[in-house]
N, C-alpha and C positions, 0 to 999 in steps of 0.2 A: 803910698808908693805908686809910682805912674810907671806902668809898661810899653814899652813899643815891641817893636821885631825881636823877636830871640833865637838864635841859630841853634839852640840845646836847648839840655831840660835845665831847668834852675830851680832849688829849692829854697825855701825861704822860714822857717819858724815865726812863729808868735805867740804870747801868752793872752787869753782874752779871761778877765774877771769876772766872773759870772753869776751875777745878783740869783739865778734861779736855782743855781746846783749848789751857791754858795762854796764854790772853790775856782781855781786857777785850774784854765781846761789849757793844753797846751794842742797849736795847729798846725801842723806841715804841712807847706802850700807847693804844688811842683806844677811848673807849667812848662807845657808844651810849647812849641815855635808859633806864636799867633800874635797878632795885632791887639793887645786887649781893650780897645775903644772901638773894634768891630762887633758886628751881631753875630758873628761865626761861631764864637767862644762856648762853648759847653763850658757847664760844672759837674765834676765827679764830686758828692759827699761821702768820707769811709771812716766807720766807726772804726772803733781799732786801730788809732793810726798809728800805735806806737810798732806795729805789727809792718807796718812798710817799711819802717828803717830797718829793721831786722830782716826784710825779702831782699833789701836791697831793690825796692822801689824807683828811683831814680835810673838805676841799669837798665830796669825793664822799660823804663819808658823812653831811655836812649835808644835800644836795638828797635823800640816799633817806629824810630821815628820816620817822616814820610808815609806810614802805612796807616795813622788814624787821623781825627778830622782834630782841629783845635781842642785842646782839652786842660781845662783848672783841674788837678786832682787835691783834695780840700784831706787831711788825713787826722781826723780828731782822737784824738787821746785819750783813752776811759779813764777815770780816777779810783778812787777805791774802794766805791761804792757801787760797782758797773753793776752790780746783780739786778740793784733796788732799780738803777738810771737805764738801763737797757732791756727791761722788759716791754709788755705791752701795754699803751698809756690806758689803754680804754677798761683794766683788769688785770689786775695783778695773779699771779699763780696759786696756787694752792699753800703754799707756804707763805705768801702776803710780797713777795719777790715783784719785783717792778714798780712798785709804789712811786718813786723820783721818776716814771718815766715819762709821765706826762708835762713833769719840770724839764723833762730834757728836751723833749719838743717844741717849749716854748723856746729854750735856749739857741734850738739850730733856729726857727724864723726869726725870735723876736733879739737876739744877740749876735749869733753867727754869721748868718747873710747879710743884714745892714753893715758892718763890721766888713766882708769879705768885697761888698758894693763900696764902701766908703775909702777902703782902705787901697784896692786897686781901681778906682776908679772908673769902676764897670757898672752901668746903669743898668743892664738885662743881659741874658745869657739866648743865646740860639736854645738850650735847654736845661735843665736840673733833672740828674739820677742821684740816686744812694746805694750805696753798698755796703755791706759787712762780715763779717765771719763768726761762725757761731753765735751765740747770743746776741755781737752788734750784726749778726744780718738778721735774726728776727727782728730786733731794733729797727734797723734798714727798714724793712718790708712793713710791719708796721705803722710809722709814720710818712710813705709814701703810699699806702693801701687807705688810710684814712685821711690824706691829704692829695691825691691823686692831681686836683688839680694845679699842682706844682709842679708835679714831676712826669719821667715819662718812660724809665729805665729802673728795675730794681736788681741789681745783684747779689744774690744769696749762698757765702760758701761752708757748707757744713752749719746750716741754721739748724737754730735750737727750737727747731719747730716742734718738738715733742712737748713745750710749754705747754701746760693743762690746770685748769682749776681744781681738779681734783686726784687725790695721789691714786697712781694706778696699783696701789697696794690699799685702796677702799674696796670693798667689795659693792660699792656705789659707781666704780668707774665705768664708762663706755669708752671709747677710743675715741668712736667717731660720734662723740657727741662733747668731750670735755677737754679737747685739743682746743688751745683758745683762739691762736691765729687760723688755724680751719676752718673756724666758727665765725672768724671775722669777715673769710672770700664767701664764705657758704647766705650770711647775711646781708652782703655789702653788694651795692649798685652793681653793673658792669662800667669799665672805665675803657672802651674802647682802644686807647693811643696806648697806655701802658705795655711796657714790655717786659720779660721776666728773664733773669738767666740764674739757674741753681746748679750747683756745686756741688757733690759727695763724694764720699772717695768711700771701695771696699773695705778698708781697715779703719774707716771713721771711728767705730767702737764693737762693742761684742754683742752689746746686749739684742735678746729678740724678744720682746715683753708679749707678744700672741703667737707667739712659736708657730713663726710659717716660714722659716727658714731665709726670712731677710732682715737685715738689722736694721735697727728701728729709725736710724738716721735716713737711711735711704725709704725705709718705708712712711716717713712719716713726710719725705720731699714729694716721692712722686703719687701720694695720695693727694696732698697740697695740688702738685698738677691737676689734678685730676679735679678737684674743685675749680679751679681757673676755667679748664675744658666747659668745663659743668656750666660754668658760670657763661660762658660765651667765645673764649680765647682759644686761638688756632693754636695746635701743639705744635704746626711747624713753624710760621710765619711769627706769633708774640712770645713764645718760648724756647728757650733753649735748656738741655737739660745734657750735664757733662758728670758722666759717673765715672770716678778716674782708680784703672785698676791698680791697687795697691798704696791705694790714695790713703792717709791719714790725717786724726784731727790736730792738724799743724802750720803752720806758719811754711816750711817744707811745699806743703802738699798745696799749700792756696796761690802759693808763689807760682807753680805749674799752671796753674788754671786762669792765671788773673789775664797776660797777654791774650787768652781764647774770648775772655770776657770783653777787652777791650777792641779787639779785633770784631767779635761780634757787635759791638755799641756801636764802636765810632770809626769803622773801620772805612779803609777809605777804596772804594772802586776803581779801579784803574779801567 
């Protein structure tokens, strides 16, 4: 398919075959008003894309039009297997959960983007982020944290950063030693250009597994910050961090925050 000017958003489907996850991933493509044989074009990658047709996706990216910079929003589809496909490639959880996730990252370089390049006829993007919600944004974060040099934006809403190798009902567990994406910023290079934007909401869930009176969704995002800081990363300038009161773990609640997300990436300076 060849793009030129586009005065709205326009969505597009595709089914791509996928020799590595071994099923039919399904893609919603929505672009914004750009040129796409210019270098202007960004790509948004979003796990869960079944989850935009349900926000109503396209609205949102009508009302911001004029306010962000050229933008592909890429929306992939979990299958039904998300548990195993959307962990973290490098380690799977305590329960053996993410196993296929290292197949899934071959799937977004070595199928998805050729595919996304060949199909709209875009040779290079001004950038590549990822994003997801829940389990696809530790997904997200994951394979942009250990692949850094593709990307340069991660957005994370209500991640299932509480993944751990070991069950917090071992009397072996540490917190802060068996959170496995923690363990990932806490071990991993600094990536300078990366930018981070995380998502909670107070009613994400109940639980408070070291009882200090925060729930563990939010205490497990902004200890995460806190390894980025650690790490090298300015809390104002590469972070953003949006705790949204009476926020829940919902499709609802990510649809609020996604325009803040977008506004913060690609937003445009007047």
């Amino acid at each position: 398919m060849e793009i030129g000017k586009l005065t709205g958003i326009v969505s597009d489907t595709h089914t791509i075959t996928s020799t590595f996850l071994q099923r039919d991933v399904i893609i919603d493509f929505y672009f914004s008003a750009f040129d796409a044989h210019s270098d202007e074009v960004s790509l948004l990658l979003i796990n869960d894309g079944q989850d935009l047709v349900t926000m109503g996706f396209k609205d949102i990216l009508e009302k911001l039009s004029g306010e962000i910079a050229p933008l592909m929003c890429v929306g992939i589809h979990c299958g039904p297997d998300r548990k195993n496909e959307y962990g973290t490639a490098g380690i799977p959880d305590y329960k053996g959960r993410g196993a296929k996730a290292a197949l899934y990252t071959r799937f977004i370089f070595e199928e998805l983007l050729p595919f996304i390049r060949k199909e709209f006829a875009i040779s290079s993007f001004q950038e590549k982020s990822f994003c997801g919600f829940s389990l696809g944004g530790l997904s997200a974060l994951d394979i942009a944290w250990n692949h850094a040099e593709e990307f340069l934006k991660v957005g994370v809403f209500s991640g299932s950063l509480w993944w751990r190798s070991v069950s917090q009902d071992d009397p072996d567990f540490v917190e802060s030693d068996h959170r496995i994406m923690h363990n990932e910023i806490k071990s991993g290079n600094y990536y300078p250009w990366l930018k981070f934007f995380f998502e909670t909401g107070t009613l994400d869930e109940t639980a408070d597994r070291n009882e200090n009176g925060i729930i563990d969704s939010i205490d497990d995002t902004t200890s995460l910050i806190d390894d980025l800081v650690a790490k090298g990363y300015d809390s104002e300038t590469d972070i953003r961090y949006m705790e949204l009161k009476d926020g829940k773990h919902d499709v609802t609640t990510w649809a609020r925050a996604f325009p803040a997300f977008l506004k913060w990436g690609w937003g445009i300076i007047s």
